[in-house]
N, C-alpha and C positions, 0 to 999 in steps of 0.2 A: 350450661355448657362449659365444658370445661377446654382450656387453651395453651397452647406450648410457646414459648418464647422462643422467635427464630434466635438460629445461631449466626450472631454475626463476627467475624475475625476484629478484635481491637489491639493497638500496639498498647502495651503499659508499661510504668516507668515507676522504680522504688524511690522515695526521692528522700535524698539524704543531707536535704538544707542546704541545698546549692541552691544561689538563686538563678542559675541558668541548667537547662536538662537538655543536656544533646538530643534533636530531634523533636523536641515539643513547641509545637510554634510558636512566634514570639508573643507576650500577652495574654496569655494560659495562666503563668505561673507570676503573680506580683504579690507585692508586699511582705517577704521575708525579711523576717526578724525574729533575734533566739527569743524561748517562751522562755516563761518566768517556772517554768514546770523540768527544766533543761531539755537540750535540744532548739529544735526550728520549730517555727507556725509560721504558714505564707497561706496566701489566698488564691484558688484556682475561678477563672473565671466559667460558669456553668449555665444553661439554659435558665439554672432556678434563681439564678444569680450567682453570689462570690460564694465557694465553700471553706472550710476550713482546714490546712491539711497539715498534719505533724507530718517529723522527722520517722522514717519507716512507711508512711502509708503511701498508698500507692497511686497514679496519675494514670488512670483511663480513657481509650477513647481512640480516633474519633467513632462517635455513633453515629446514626442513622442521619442525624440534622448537622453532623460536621462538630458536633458538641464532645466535650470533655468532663470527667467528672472524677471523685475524690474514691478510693476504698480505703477502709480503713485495714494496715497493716493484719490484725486478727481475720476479718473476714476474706479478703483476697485468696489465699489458700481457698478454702472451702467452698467460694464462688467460679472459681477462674484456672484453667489448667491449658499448659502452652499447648498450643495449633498448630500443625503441622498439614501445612495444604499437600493436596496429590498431583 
């Protein structure tokens, strides 16, 4: 049997190695610091635990459990197109 993923509306945030994001609760986004690869790496806190998130990738969420999670700047396009409720 095959199944569709509900659509559910999530706020996302480019994150550009600030280590505060207008509107993402507090305690989301810790541990910024520039990578040794240039740019940022900080850690989002996530159901699976801490993920890892560069300078351009993207801050999802809230989902279903209140949870937040990481897209990488390449996939975000391809997964995710703005919503526009009626």
């Amino acid at each position: 049997m095959k199944y569709v993923k509900k659509q559910i509306p999530v706020n996302a945030w480019e994150w550009d190695g600030a280590p505060l994001v207008q509107g993402l609760p507090s305690g989301i986004l810790h541990s910024v610091r520039e990578s040794d690869f240039g740019g940022f790496v900080g850690k989002i806190a996530s159901l699976e635990g801490d993920m890892n998130i560069f300078t351009g990738d993207w801050i999802v969420g809230p989902g279903v459990e209140g949870e937040y999670w990481v897209v990488s700047k390449t996939i975000f396009p391809k997964t995710y197109e703005p919503y526009e409720s009626n």
